[in-house]
RONU-421966 format. One record per residue (C-alpha): z, y, x; residue in three letters. Coordinates in pm, 1 decimal. Layout:
<sites>
{Z: Z, Y: Y, X: X, r: ALA}
...
</sites>
This chain:
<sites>
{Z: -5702.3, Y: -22655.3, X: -4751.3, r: UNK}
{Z: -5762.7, Y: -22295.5, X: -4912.6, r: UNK}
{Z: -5398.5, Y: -22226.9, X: -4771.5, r: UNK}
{Z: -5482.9, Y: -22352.1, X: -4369.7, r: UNK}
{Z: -5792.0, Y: -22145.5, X: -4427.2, r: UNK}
{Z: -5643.5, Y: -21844.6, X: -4481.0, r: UNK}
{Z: -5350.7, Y: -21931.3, X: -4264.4, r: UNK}
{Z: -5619.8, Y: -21937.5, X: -3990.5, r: UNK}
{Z: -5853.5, Y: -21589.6, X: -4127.6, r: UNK}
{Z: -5467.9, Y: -21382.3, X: -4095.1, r: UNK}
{Z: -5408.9, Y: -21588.9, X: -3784.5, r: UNK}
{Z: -5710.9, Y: -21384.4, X: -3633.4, r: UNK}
{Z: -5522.8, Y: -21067.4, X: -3651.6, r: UNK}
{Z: -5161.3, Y: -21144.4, X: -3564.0, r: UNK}
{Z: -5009.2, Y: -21069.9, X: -3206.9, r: UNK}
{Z: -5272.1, Y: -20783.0, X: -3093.7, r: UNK}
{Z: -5271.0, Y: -20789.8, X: -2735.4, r: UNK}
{Z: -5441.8, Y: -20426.4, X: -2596.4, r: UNK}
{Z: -5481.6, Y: -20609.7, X: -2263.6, r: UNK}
{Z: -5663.5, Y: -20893.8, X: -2362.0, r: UNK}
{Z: -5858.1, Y: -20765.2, X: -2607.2, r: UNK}
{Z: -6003.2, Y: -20529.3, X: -2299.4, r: UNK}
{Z: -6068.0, Y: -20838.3, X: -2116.8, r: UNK}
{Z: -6281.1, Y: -21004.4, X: -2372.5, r: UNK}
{Z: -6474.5, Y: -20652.0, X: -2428.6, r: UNK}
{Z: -6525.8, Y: -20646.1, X: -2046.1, r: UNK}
{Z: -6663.4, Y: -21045.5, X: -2037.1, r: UNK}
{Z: -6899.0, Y: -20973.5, X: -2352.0, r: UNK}
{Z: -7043.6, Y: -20658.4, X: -2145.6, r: UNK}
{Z: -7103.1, Y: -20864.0, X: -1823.7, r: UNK}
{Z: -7311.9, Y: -21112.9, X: -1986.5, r: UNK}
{Z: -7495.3, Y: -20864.8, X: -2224.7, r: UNK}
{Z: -7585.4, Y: -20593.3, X: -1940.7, r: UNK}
{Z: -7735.3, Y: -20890.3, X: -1778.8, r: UNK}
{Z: -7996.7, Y: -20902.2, X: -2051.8, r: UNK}
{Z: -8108.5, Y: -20543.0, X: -2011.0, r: UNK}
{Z: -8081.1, Y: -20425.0, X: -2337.8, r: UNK}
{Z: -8164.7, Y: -20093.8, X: -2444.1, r: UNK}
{Z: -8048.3, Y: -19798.5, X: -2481.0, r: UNK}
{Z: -8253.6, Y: -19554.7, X: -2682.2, r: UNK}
{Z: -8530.3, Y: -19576.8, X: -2835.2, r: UNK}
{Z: -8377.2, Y: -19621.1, X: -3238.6, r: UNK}
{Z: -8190.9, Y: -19947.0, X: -3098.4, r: UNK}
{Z: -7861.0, Y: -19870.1, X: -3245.7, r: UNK}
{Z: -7911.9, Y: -20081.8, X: -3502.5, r: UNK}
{Z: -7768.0, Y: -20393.2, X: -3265.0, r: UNK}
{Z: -7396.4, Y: -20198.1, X: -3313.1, r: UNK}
{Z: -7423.5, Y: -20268.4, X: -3666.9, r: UNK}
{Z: -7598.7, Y: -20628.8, X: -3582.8, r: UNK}
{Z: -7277.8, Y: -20680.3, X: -3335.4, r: UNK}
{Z: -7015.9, Y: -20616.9, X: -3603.6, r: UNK}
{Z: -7207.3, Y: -20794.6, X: -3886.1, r: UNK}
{Z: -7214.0, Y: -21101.2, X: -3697.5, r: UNK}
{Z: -6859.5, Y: -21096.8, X: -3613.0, r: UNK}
{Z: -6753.3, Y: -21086.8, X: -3953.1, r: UNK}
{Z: -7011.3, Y: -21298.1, X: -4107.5, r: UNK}
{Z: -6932.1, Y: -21577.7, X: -3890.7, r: UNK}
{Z: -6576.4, Y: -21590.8, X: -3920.5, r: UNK}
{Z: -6596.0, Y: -21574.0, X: -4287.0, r: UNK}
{Z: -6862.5, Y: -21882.0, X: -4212.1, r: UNK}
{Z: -6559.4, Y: -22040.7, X: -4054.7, r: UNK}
{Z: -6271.5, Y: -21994.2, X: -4316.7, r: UNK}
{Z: -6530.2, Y: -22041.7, X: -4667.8, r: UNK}
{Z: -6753.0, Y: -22340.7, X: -4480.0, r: UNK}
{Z: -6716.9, Y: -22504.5, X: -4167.1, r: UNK}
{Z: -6358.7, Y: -22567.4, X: -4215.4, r: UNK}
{Z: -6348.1, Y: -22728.2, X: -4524.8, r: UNK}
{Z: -6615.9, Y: -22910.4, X: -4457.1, r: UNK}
{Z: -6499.5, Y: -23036.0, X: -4149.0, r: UNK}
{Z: -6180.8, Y: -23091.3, X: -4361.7, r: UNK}
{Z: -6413.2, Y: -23321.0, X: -4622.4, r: UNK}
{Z: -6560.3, Y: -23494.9, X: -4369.9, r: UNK}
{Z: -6232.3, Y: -23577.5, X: -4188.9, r: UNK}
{Z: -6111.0, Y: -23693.4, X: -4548.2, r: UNK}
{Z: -6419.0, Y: -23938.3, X: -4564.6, r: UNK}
{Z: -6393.7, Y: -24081.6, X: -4220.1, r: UNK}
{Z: -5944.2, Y: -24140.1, X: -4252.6, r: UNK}
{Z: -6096.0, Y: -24352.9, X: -4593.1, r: UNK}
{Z: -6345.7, Y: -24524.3, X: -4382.4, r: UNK}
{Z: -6159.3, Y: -24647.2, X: -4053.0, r: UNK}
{Z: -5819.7, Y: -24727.5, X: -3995.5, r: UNK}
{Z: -5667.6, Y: -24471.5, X: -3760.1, r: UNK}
{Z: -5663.8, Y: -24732.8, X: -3431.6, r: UNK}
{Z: -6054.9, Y: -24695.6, X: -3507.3, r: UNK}
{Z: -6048.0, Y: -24358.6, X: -3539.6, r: UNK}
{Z: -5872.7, Y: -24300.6, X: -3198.0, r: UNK}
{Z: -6088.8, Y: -24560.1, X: -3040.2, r: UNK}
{Z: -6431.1, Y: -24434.4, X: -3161.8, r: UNK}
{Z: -6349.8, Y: -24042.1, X: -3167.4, r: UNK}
{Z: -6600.6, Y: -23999.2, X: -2915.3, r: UNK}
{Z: -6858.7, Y: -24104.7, X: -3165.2, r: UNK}
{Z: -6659.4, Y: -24022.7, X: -3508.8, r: UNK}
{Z: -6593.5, Y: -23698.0, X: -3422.2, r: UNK}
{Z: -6983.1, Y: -23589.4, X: -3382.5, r: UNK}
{Z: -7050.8, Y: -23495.0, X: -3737.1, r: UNK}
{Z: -6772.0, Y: -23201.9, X: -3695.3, r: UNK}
{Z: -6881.7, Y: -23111.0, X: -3396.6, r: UNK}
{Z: -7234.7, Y: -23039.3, X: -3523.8, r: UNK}
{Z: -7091.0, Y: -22892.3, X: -3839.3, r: UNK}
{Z: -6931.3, Y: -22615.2, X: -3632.9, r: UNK}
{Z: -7248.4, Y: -22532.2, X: -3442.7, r: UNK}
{Z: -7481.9, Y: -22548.2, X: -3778.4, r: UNK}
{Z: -7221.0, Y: -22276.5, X: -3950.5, r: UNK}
{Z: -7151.2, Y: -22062.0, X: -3661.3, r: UNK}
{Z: -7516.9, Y: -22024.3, X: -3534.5, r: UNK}
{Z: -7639.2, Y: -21996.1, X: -3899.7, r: UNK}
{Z: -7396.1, Y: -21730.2, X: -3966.6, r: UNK}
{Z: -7477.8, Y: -21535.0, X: -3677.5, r: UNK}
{Z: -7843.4, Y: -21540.6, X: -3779.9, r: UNK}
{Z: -7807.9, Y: -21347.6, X: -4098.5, r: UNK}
{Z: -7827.2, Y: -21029.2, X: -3950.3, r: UNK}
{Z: -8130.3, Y: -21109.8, X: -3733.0, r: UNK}
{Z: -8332.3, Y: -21236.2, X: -4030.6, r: UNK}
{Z: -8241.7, Y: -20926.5, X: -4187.5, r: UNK}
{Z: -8386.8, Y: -20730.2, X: -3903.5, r: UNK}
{Z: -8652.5, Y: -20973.1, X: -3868.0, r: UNK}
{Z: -8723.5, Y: -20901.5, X: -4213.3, r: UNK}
{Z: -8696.3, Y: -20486.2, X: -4225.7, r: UNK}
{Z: -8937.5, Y: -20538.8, X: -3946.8, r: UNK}
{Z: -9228.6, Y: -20666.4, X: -4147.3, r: UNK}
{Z: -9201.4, Y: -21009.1, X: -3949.1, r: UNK}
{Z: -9359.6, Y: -20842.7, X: -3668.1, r: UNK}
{Z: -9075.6, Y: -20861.8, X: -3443.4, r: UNK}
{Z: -9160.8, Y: -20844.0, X: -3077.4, r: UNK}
{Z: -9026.4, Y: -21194.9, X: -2907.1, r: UNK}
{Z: -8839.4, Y: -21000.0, X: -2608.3, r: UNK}
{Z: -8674.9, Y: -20755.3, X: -2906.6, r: UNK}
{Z: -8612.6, Y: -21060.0, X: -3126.5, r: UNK}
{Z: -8428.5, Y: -21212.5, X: -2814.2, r: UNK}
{Z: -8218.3, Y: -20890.9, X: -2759.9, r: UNK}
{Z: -8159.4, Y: -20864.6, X: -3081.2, r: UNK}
{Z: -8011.8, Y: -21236.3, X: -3129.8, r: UNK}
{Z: -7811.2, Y: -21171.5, X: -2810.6, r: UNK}
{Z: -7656.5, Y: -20865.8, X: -2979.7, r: UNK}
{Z: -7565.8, Y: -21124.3, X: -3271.7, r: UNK}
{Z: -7394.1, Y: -21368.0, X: -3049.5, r: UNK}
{Z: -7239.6, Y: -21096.5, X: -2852.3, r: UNK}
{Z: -7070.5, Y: -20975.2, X: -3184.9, r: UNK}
{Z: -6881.4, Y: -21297.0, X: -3219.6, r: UNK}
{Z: -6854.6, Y: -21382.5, X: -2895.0, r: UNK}
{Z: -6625.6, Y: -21101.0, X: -2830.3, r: UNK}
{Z: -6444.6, Y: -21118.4, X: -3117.0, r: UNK}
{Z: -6349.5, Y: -21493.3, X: -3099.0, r: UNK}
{Z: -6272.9, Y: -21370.6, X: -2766.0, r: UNK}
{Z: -6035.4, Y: -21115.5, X: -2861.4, r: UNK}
{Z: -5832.9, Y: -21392.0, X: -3100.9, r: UNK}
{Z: -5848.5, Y: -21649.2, X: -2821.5, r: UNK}
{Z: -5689.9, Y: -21440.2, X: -2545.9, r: UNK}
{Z: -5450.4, Y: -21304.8, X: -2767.0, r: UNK}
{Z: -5321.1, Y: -21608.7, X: -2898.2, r: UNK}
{Z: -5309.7, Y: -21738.8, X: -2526.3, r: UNK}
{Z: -5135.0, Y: -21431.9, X: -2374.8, r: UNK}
{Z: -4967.2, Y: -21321.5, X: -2679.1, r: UNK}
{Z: -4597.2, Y: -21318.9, X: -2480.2, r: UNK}
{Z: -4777.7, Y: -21052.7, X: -2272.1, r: UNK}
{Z: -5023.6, Y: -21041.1, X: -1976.1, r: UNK}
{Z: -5000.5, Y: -20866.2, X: -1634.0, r: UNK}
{Z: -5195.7, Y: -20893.0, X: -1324.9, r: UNK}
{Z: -4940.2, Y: -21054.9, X: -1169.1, r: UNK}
{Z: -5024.8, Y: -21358.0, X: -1373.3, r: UNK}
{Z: -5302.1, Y: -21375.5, X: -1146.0, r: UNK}
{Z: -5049.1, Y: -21487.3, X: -872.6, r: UNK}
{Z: -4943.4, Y: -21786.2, X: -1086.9, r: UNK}
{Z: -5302.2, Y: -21965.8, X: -1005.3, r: UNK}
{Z: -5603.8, Y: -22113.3, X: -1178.2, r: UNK}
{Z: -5382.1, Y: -22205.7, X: -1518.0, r: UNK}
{Z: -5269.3, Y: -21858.9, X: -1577.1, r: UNK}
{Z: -5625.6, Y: -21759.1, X: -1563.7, r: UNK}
{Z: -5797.2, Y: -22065.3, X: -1753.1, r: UNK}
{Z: -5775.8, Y: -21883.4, X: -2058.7, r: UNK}
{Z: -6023.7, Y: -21603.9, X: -1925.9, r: UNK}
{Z: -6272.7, Y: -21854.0, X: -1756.2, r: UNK}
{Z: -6303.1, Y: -22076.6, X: -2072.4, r: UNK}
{Z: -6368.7, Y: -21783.7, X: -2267.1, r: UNK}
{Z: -6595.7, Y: -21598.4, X: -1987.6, r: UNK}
{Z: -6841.0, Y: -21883.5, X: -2032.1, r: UNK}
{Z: -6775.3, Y: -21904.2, X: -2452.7, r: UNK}
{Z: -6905.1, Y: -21570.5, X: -2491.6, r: UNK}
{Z: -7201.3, Y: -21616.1, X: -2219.4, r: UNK}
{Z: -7270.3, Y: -21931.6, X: -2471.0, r: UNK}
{Z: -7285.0, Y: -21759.3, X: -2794.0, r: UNK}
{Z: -7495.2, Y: -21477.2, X: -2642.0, r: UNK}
{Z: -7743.9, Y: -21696.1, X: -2518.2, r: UNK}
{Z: -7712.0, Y: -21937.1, X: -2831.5, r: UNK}
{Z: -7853.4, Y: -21675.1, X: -3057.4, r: UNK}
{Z: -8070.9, Y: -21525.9, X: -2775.0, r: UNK}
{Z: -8248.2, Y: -21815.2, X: -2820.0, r: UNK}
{Z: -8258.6, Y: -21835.4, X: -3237.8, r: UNK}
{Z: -8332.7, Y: -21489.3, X: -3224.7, r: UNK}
{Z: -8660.4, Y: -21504.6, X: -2980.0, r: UNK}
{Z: -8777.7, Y: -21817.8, X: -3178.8, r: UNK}
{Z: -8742.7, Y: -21652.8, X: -3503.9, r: UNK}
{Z: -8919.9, Y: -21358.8, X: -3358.8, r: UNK}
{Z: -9163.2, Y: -21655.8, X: -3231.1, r: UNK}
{Z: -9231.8, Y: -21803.9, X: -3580.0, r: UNK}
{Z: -9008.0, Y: -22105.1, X: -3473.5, r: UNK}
{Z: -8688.8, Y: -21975.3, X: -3617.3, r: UNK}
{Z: -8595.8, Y: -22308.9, X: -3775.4, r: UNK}
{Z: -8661.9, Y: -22516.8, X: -3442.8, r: UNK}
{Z: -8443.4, Y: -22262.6, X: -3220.1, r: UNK}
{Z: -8227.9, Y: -22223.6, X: -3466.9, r: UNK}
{Z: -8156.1, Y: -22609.2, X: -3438.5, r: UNK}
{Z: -8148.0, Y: -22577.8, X: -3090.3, r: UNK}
{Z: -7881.5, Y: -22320.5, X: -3069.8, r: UNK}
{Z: -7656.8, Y: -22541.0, X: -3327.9, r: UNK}
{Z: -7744.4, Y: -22825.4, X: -3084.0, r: UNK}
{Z: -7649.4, Y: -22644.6, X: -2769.8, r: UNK}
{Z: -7290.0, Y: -22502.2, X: -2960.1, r: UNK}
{Z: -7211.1, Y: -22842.0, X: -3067.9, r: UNK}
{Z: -7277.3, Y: -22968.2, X: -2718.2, r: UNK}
{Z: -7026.5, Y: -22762.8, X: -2539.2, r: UNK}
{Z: -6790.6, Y: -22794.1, X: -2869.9, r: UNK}
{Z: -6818.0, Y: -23165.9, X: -2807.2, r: UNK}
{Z: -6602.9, Y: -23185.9, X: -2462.6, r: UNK}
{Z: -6350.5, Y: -23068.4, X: -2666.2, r: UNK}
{Z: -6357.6, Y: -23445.1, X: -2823.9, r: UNK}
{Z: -6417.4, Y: -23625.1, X: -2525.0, r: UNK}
{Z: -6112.4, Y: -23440.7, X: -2383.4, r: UNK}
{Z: -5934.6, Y: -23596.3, X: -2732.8, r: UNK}
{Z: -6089.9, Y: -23917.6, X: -2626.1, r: UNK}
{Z: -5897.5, Y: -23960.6, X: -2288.8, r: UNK}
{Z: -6246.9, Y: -23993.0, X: -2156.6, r: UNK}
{Z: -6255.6, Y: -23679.8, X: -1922.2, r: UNK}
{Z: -5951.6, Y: -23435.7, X: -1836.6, r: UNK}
{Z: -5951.9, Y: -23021.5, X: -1879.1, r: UNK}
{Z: -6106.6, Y: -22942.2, X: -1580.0, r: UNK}
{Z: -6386.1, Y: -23156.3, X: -1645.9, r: UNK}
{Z: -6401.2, Y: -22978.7, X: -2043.1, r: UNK}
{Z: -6448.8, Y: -22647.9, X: -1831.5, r: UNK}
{Z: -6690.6, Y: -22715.8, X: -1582.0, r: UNK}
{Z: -6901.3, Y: -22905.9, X: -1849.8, r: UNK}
{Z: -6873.5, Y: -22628.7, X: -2082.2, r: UNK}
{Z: -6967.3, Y: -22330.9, X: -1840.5, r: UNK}
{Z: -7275.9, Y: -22555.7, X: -1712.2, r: UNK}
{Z: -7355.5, Y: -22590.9, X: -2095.0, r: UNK}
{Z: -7359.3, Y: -22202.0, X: -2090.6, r: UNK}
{Z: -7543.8, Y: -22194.0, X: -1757.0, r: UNK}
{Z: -7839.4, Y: -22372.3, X: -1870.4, r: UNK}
{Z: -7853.7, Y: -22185.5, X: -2202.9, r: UNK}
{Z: -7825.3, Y: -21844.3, X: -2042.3, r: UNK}
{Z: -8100.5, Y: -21951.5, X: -1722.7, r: UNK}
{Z: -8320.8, Y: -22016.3, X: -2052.1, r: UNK}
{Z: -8233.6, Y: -21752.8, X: -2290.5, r: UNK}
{Z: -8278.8, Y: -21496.2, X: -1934.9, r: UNK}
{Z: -8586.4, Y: -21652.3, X: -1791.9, r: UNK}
{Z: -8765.1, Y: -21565.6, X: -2177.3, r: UNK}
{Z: -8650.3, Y: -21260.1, X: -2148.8, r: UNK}
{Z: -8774.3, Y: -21148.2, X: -1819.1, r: UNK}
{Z: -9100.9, Y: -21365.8, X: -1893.0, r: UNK}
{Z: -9205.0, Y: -21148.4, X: -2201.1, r: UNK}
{Z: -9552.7, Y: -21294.4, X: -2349.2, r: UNK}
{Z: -9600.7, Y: -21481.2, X: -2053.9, r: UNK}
{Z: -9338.6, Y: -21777.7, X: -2110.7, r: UNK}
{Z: -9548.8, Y: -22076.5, X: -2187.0, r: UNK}
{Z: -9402.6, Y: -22135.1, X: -2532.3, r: UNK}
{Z: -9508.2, Y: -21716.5, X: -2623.6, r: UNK}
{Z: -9818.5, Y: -21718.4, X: -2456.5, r: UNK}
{Z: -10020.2, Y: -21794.4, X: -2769.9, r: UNK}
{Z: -9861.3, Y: -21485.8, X: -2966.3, r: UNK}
{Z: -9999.8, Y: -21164.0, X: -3043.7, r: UNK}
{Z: -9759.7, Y: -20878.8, X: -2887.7, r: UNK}
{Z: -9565.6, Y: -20798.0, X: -3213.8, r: UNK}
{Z: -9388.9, Y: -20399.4, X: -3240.5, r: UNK}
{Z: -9057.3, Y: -20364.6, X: -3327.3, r: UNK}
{Z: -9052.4, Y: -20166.9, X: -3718.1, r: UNK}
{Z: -9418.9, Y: -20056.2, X: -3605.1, r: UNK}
{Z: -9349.6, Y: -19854.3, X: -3276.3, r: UNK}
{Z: -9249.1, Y: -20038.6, X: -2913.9, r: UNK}
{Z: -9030.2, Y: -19761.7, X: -2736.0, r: UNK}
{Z: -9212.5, Y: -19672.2, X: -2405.7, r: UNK}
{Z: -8896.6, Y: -19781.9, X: -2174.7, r: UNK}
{Z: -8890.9, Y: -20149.2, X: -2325.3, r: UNK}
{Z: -9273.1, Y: -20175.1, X: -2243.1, r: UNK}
{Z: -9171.2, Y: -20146.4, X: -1897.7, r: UNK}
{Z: -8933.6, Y: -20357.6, X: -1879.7, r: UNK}
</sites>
């Protein structure tokens, strides 16, 4: 196991691919602008929240989720035969699939708490949502990055776009994996900043093992890729319509209406107010 996990950690930095790393920086910045976040006003802390993130989560992924998911796939091959294995997948494989959205969300939250944290616990619920968007954009990207390089690591031009929708799947699935874990940890971030950190932070895990899981029903023979991809991005759709309608909301979403207005490390800057 310790040798697959580091297989898979070098894995993440073999074949660079200038191209398609571009692409995933351009996908990450189409979702993120649309979240307003700003500029000035001492916010360049969510660089540093971006890149800790990134690497905090795939560490998550090489020291936890994967030998876990490893134990538990040791447990179930003891349990069931594999004819019941391949028969129940659908339900079998669940436990995985939540184990990969409890890591990966909880990973991505270390950096928020920390802010959360410098903050006094009087983190504003709109800052607190930008904040946990930064998070998810960090990873986001990044997985990005090793996904599109892996799929286009024989090289990648745009005449590929000639060759149709396959030559592009790569790009969509991972347009609407980054708008996921953006709006994933939009949403732990805003309810941590909300005193409800544990519930959205459930929530996100929920709504990452969700879109993980038509990955398994794919494995199932139950539904077929296109299927994985339009359930996935409408997965991401309704996360992101959440995650954006809090954040354009403010104090008067009907789950933040009952908190005081809390500052962001004592002082709001004046072009967030406005927004």
């Amino acid at each position: 196991m310790i040798e697959q996990s580091l297989a898979f950690f070098a894995n993440w930095f073999s074949s660079p691919n200038f191209t398609a790393m571009g692409i995933a920086i351009v996908l990450g910045v189409i979702w993120y602008t649309a979240y307003r976040p700003p500029i000035r006003g001492g916010y360049g802390f969510l660089w540093v929240v971006m890149a800790v993130s990134a690497v905090l989560t795939l560490l998550a992924i090489v020291i936890v989720q994967m030998p876990l998911q490893a134990l538990v796939g040791q447990l179930l091959a003891m349990a069931f035969t594999p004819a019941t294995l391949a028969t129940w997948l659908y339900i079998l494989g669940i436990p995985q699939i939540l184990l990969s959205g409890l890591v990966q969300e909880g990973a991505k939250m270390i950096p928020m708490v920390v802010v959360w944290q410098r903050s006094e616990h009087y983190l504003d619920a709109k800052v607190g949502l930008i904040v946990g968007a930064a998070a998810g954009l960090g990873f986001g990207v990044f997985e990005a990055m090793w996904a599109l390089n892996q799929a286009y690591a024989t090289g990648w031009t745009l005449a590929d776009i000639s060759n149709g929708f396959l030559a592009m799947a790569p790009v969509w699935e991972r347009f609407f994996a980054v708008g996921g874990h953006v709006a994933f940890s939009a949403l732990a971030g805003y309810g941590l900043a909300t005193e409800r950190g544990w519930i959205f932070y459930l929530i996100a895990a929920g709504l990452h093992g969700l879109m993980n899981y038509t990955v398994v029903l794919l494995q199932s023979g139950l539904i077929g890729v296109g299927a994985v991809e339009i359930l996935a991005a409408l997965v991401t759709v309704g996360a992101a319509a959440w995650a954006l309608y809090v954040r354009y909301s403010g104090d008067g979403a009907p789950w933040g209406r009952n908190y005081r207005r809390r500052l962001h490390l004592g002082k709001e800057p004046s072009e967030y107010a406005k927004m």
